[in-house]
C-alpha positions in Angstrom: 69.6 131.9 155.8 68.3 128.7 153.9 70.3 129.4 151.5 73.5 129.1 153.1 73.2 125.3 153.0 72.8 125.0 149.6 75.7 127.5 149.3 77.8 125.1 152.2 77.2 121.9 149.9 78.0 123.8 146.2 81.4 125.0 147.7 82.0 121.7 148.9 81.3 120.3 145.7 83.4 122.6 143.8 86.4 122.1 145.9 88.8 119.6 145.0 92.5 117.7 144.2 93.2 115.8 141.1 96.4 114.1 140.2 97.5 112.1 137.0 100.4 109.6 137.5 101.9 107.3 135.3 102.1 103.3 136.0 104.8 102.4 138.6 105.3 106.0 139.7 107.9 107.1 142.4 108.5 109.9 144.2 111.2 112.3 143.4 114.7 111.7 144.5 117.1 114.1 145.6 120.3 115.1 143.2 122.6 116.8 145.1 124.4 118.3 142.1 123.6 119.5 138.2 125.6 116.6 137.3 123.2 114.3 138.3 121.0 115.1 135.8 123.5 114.6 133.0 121.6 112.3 130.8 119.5 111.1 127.8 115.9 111.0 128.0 113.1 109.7 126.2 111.4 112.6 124.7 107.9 110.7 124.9 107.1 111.0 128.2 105.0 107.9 130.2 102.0 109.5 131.5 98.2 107.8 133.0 96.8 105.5 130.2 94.2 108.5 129.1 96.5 111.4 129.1 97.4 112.7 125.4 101.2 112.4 124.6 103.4 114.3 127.1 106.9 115.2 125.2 110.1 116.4 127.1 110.7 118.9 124.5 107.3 120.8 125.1 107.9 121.0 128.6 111.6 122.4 128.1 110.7 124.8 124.8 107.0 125.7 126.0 106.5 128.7 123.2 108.3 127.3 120.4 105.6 126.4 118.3 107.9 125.3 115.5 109.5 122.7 117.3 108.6 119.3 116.1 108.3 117.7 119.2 106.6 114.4 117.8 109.5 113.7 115.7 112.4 114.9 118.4 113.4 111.2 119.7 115.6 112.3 122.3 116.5 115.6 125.1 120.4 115.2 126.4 121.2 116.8 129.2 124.5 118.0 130.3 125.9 119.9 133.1 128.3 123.2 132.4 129.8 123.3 135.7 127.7 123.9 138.7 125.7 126.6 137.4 124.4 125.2 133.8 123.0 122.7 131.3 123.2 122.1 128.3 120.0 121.1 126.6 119.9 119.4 122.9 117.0 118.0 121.5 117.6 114.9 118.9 116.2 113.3 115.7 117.8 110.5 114.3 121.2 112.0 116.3 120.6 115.0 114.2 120.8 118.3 117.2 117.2 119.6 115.9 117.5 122.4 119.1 120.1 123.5 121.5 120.5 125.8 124.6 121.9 126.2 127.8 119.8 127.2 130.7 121.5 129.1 133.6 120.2 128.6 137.6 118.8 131.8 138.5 117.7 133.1 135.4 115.8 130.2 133.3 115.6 127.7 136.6 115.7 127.4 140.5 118.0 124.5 141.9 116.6 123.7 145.2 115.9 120.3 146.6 117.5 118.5 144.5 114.9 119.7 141.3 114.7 122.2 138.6 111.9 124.5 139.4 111.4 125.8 135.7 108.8 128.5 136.5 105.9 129.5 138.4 103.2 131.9 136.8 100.1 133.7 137.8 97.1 134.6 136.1 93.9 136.2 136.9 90.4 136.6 135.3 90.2 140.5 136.8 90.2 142.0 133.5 87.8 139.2 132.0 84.2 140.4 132.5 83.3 136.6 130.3 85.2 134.5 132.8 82.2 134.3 134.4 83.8 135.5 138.5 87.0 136.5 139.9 90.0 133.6 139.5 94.0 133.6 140.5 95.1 130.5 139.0 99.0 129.7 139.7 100.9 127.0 137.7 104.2 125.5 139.0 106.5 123.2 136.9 109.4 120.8 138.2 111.7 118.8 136.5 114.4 116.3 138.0 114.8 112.4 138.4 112.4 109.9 140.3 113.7 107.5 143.1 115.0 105.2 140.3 117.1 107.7 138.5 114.6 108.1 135.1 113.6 111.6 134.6 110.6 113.1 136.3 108.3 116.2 135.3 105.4 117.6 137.8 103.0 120.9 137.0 101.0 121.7 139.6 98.0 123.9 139.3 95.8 125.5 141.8 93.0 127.9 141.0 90.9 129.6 143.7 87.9 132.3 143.3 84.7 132.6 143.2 82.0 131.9 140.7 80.0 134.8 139.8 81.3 136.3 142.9 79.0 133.8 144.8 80.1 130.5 144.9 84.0 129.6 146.0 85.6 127.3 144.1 89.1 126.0 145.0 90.8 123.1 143.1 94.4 121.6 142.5 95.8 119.5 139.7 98.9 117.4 139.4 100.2 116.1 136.8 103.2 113.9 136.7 105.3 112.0 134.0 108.0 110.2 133.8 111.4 110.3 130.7 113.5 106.9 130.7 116.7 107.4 130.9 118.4 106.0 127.9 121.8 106.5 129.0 125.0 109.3 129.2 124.9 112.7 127.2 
């Protein structure tokens, strides 16, 4: 039993919240329509002073690896009725990428954000990752308090280290896309 002390304190140690906010930040607000969003954003997002670069475009087109997100200047953001936007990514007001995203299939509307996806991984069938991990990774998008536009991920991972020691930590990361003006 003496080592369930030591086991107490590690635990404690390895449990914790971390969140990465830019200057100034706000809440989110609440749009109470797609239109609400309709917009141009910065694609250089403002992040904590020692973040790396956070870019609109990445957040929107995750996988496209071809995307040149350091040269897109500006995302515009347009509603299609009550059910879809329409996306466009700008360089020198040259469309570089366009798409429209439809609620229920590429996002969730619901409190007055875009809930762009949720996903779940595990280490199970990784005998290196060195114990038994879920690790699930949220991502919202929508407009701050003041009306600029507002990106959070959210990840949580819980497990146990070489099916000993239980770990359990959450990270937030927030940023925040001025709003240059209309579509």
């Amino acid at each position: 039993m003496k080592a369930a002390p030591l086991v107490s304190i590690l635990a404690l140690m390895l449990t914790g919240c971390f969140a990465s906010r830019p200057p100034g930040n706000v809440g989110f607000g609440t749009a109470h329509s797609l239109h609400e969003l309709d917009g141009t954003y910065l694609n250089l997002g403002e992040s904590k002073a020692k973040e790396g670069s956070q870019y609109l475009s990445a957040t929107i087109w995750p996988s496209d690896k071809l995307l040149p997100h350091t040269s897109i200047q500006a995302i515009s953001v347009r509603a299609i009725g009550d059910t879809a936007l329409a996306v466009r990514a700008l360089r020198d007001k040259e469309v570089v990428r366009e798409e429209v995203f439809v609620s229920g299939k590429d996002f969730q509307f619901t409190g007055g954000r875009l809930r762009l996806r949720t996903k779940v991984e595990n280490t199970l069938h990784n005998p290196e990752a060195g114990g038994l991990f879920v690790a699930r990774t949220t991502l919202e998008l929508g407009l701050d308090q003041q009306g600029q536009g507002k990106s959070k991920k959210r990840e949580t991972v819980v497990g146990a280290a070489y099916l000993v020691v239980p770990i359990a930590l959450t990270a937030s990361t927030e940023v925040r896309f001025v709003r240059l003006g209309e579509p």
